[in-house]
N, C-alpha and C positions, 0 to 999 in steps of 0.2 A: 416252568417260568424262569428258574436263577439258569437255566443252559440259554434259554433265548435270549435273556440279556447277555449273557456271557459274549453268546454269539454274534449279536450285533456290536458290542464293546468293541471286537476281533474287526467285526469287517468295517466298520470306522479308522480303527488304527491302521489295517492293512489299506484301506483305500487313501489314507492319507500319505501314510507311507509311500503307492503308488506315483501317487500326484507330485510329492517332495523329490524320488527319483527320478519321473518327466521330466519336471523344471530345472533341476541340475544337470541333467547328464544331455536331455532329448529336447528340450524348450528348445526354439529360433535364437533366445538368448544366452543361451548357456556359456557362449565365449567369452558374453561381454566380462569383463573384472569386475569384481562389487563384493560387500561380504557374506561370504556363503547363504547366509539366514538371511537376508537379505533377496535370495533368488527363489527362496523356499515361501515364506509369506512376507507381508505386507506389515502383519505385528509391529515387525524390528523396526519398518520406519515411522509405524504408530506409536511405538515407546517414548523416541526421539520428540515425535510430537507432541505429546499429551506432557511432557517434561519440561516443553519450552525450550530444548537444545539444538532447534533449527538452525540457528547461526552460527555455531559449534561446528555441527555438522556439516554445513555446506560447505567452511573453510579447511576443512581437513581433509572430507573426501576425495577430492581432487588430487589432494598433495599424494595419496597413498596410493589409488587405484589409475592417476593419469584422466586426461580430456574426456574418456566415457564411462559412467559406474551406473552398472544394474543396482539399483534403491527397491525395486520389487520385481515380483513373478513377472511383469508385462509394464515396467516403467525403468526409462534410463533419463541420466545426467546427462549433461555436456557442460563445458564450460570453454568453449571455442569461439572465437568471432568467425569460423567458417559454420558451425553448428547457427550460433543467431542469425546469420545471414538467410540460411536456408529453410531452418524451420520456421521462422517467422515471416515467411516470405509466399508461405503456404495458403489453403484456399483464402483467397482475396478475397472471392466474390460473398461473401458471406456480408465481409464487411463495409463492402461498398455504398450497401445503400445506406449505413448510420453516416457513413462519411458526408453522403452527398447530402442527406437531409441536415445534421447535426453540424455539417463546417460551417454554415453564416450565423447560428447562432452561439457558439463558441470562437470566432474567427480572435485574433486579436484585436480586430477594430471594433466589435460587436463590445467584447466584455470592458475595453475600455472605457467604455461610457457610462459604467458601473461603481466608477475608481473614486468620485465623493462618496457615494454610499460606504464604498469600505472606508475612506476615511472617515468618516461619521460612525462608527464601529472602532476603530484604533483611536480614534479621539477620548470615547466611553469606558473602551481600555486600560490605555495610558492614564485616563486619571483615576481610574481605580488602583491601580497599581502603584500611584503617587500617594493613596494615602495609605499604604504599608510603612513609606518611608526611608525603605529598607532594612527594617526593625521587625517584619512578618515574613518567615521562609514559606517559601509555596510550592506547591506538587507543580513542576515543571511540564510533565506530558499534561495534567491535568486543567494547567493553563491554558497549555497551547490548543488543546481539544476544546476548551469554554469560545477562544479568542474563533477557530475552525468554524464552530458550529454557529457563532453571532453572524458572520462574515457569509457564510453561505446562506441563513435564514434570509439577511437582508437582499443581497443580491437574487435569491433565487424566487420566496416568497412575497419580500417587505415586511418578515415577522421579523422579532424579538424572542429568544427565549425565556430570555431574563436573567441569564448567568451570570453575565457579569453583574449585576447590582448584587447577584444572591453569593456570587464570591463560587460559585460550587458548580460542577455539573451535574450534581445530582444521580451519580454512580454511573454515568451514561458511559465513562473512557472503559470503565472497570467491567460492563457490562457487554461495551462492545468487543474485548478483550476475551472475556468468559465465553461467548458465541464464538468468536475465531476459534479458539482452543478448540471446541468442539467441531465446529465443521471441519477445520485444518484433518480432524480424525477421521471425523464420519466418510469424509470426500475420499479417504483410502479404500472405505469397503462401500461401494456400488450396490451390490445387494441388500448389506443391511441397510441403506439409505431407503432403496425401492421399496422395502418390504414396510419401514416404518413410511412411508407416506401411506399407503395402502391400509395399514394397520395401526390408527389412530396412535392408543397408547404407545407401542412401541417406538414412537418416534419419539417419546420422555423417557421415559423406560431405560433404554441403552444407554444412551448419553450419561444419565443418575448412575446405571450402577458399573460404569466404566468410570465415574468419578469426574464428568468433564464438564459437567455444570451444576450449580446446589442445587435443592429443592425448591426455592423457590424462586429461580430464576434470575436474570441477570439485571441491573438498575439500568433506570433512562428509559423505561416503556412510556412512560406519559409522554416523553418528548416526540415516538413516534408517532403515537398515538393522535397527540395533536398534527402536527405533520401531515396525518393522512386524512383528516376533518380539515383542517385549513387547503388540501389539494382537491380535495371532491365540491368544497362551498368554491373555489373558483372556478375550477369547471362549468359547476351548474348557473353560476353568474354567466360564463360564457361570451362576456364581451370584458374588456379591461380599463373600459370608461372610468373617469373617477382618479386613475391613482396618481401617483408621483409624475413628472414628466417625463423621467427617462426610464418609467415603468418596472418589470423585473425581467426574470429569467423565462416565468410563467407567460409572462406577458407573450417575448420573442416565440416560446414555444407554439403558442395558442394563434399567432398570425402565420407561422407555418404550417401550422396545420388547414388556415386558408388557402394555402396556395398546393399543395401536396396532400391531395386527396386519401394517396396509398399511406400516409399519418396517422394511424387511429387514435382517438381517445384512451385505449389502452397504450399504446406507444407515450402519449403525451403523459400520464400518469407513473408510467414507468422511468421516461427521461428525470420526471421531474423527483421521484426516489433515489433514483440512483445517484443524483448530484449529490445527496447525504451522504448514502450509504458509502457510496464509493467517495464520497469527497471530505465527509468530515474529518475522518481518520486519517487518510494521508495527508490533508495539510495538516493534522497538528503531530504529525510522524516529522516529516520535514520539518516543521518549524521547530518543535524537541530535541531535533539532532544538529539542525546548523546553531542553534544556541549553547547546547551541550559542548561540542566540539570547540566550538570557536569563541567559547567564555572561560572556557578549563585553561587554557594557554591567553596569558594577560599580553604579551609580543603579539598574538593573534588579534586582539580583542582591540587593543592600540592604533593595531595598522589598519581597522576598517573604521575607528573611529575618528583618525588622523583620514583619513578618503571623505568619510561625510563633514568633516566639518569645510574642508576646502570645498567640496563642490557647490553647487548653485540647487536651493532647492531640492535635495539629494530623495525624498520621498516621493517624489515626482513619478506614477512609474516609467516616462519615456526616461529621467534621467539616470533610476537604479539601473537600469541596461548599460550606463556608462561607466557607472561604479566598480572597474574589473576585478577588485581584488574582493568587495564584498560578494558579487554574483560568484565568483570563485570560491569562495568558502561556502554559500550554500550549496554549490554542485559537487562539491569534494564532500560535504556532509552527506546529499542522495546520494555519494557514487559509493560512501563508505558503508552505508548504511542506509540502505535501500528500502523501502518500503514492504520486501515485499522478501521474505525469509527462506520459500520453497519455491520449487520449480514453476515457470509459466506453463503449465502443460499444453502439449496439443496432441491430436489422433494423424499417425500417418496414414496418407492418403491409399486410395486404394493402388497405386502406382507402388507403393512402397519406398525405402526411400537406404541409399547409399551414402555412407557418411564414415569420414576416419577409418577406412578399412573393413567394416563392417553393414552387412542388409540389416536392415529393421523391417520386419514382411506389416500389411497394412493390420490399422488398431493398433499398434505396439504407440503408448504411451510416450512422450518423450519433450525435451526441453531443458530450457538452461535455468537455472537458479540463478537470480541477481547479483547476490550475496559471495555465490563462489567466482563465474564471473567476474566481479568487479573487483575479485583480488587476485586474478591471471595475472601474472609478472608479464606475460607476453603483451599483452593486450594494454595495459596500465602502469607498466616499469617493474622495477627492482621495487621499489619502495609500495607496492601497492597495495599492502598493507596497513600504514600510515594513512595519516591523517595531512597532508599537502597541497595545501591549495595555489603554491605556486605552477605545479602541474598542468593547471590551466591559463597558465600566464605566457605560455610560448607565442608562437607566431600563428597569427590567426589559421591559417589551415590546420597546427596542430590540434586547435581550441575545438575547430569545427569537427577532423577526426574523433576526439574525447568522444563530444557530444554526441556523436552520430553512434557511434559503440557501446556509449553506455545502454546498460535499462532500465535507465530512472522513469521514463512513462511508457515502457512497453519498448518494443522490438521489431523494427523495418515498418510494415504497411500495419503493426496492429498497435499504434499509441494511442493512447486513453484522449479521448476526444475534450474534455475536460482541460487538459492539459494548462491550457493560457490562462486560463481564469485561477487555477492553481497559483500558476506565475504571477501573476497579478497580483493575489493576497498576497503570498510566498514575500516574494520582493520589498511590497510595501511595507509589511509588516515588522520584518527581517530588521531594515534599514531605521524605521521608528521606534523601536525597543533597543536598537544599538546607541540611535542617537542621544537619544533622551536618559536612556540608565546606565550606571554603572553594573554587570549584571555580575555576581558570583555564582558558580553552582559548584555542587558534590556529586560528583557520577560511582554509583556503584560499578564494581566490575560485572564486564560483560557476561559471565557465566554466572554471574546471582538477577540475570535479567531473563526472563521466559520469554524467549521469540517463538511463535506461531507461524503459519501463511502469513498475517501480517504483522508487522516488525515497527513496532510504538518501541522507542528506548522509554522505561520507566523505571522509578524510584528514584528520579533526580530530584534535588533540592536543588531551587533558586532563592535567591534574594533580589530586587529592583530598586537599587541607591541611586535617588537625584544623580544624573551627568555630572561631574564636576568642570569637564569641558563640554557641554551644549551651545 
């Protein structure tokens, strides 16, 4: 028996051995640059991740290994505007039909007929945060994910969670942080995802004892909980008789699936998930970062409050769009600090695909990270590094270039459908927390901050002091 293990011990180590010299010397990738461990397993950029040193990583790699770095056995980097233009330019047709069904009820003209409800949400806000004082420091991401999640209940449901009167979210940011962490990992190893869906336990199992979520799980379950009993009781009501006049999100969804048959009930159940899942988080990522940034610097904070007070109505959202140097600050906050920490991946096509000197044969893994990207000196100046919102203050075609390069909602034909209604809260929000407060914050440095797949800046402290100019 102790020669047979022996023996298997041996042929583990020598097959792995194998596999290590394939992928270095004999992979289709072995030319590309990247760091050695890094071509051998997938671990190295599992370390990274389960560490929280995504943003770390993504602004150094680049600098060291140049425009392409192998990050694993069958995944590479870019950080090229000829790489985004290309790989995101890739099967279309996948995404046509969300476009065709999803553009009228995400249009801009659609969500703006939404924009009292959010003010009736920033209203509810604003005067909670009026009776701080400015005398009660508050968890800045923690805010902005209570203010996220009020804003899209209203709009999407016509619920209330009830955060802001409870002051709390109820461990929902900290939880939905604790899941990123772990999928951010899981999503490196394909087999052990497959094997735990198949194999009940193990799908708790790994994650515990790789350390990437407690035992008893992450807070803000009730939130979804209810969430998915409040999307099955409208469902089964089935007509939308009864509610507000200019109804919700649910509402739009449920008369499109009158007129587009190929819409199932599954489709509409999932549209209506994912405006959370995918929407909670990123508005209060963005709303976290353009406060962050553009509160830390009082010259910043002056000049967008010297903008709102001259304009007319300035929470308007046709007139925030006027506002260039406030809109500027929050796109210099997406472009700095991007929502989204690791690569956009996609699968090359069975064509295979030629890029910067090198073939990538089809399945090879591949995509740009935002985060390195959006700090290209080629792409975004010398200064791209910085925090600059005059950047977008050139001449309009420059502004439009910016915008069209960045990947603050995705890349060429694949942006987050979502997008406006983003802008909508984004905007409004932005410009009424500037108006109304004087806002301080304390930003930890960026390497005592764990960035994931998704990239919440937290551990900031704000405070909300009465405007002294309103």
């Amino acid at each position: 028996m102790p020669s047979l293990v022996l023996l298997s011990v041996l042929a583990v180590v020598a097959l792995s051995l194998a596999v290590a010299f394939y992928r270095v010397t004999l992979h289709p990738l072995a030319r590309i640059p990247g760091p050695g461990i890094a071509a051998v397993t997938s671990f190295w950029q599992a370390h990274h991740v389960r560490n929280g040193h995504m943003r770390e990583l993504a602004k150094t790699l680049h600098k060291t290994y140049g425009p392409v770095v192998r990050v694993g056995p069958n995944e590479v980097w870019f950080d090229s505007k000829e790489a985004v233009d290309v790989i995101y330019e890739t099967n279309k047709e996948r995404y046509r039909f969300q476009r065709r069904s999803l553009g009228p009820v995400y249009s801009i003209a659609n969500v703006k007929k939404y924009e009292a409800v959010v003010d009736a949400v920033l209203d509810r806000f604003v005067g909670k945060l009026k009776t701080f004082n400015g005398k009660v420091e508050v968890d800045l991401a923690e805010w902005m994910h209570i203010l996220a999640l009020e804003t899209l209940g209203s709009v999407v449901l016509d619920w209330s969670p009830g955060q802001i009167e409870a002051g709390s979210d109820e461990g929902m940011l900290s939880g939905t942080c604790t899941t990123w962490k772990a999928c951010s990992v899981l999503g490196l190893f394909s087999p052990i995802v497959m094997v735990g869906g198949l194999v009940s336990p193990l799908k708790y199992l790994f994650p515990v004892l790789a350390g990437l979520v407690p035992l008893l799980g992450p807070g803000g379950d009730g939130h979804w909980r209810v969430i998915g009993e409040i999307i099955s009781r409208r469902l089964r009501e089935g007509s939308p008789q009864g509610r507000r006049p200019e109804g919700d999100i649910c509402d739009d969804i449920f008369y499109m699936r009158l007129k587009k048959s190929e819409f199932t009930r599954a489709d509409h159940v999932g549209m209506l998930f994912q405006n959370f899942t995918a929407g909670h988080d990123t508005i209060g990522a963005v709303m976290t970062a353009a406060l962050a940034l553009s509160c830390t610097d009082s010259r910043t904070q002056s000049e967008i409050k010297k903008e709102l007070i001259d304009a007319t109505n300035p929470t308007l959202f046709d007139n925030t769009k006027l506002l260039k140097y406030t809109q500027a600050c929050i796109k210099e906050s997406q472009r700095l600090y991007p929502v989204i920490s690791m690569s956009l991946m996609r699968a090359v096509p069975w064509t295979g695909l030629n890029l910067h000197g090198y073939y990538f044969p089809p399945g090879t893994t591949v995509g740009c990270n935002p985060t390195a990207y959006h700090h290209n000196t080629a792409v975004f100046g010398e200064n791209a590094g910085s925090f600059n919102p005059d950047r977008w203050l050139g001449s309009p075609e420059a502004h439009v270039n910016l915008d069209h390069a960045a990947l603050t909602w995705g890349g060429a034909n694949r942006r987050c459908p979502g997008q406006h209604l983003a802008q909508l809260i984004c905007s409004k929000a932005f410009a009424r927390l500037m108006k109304d407060f004087d806002i301080r914050v304390e930003r930890p440095d960026d390497r005592d901050i764990p960035f994931y797949f998704l990239a919440t800046m937290t551990g900031i402290i704000g405070d909300f002091a009465k405007a002294k100019m309103a």
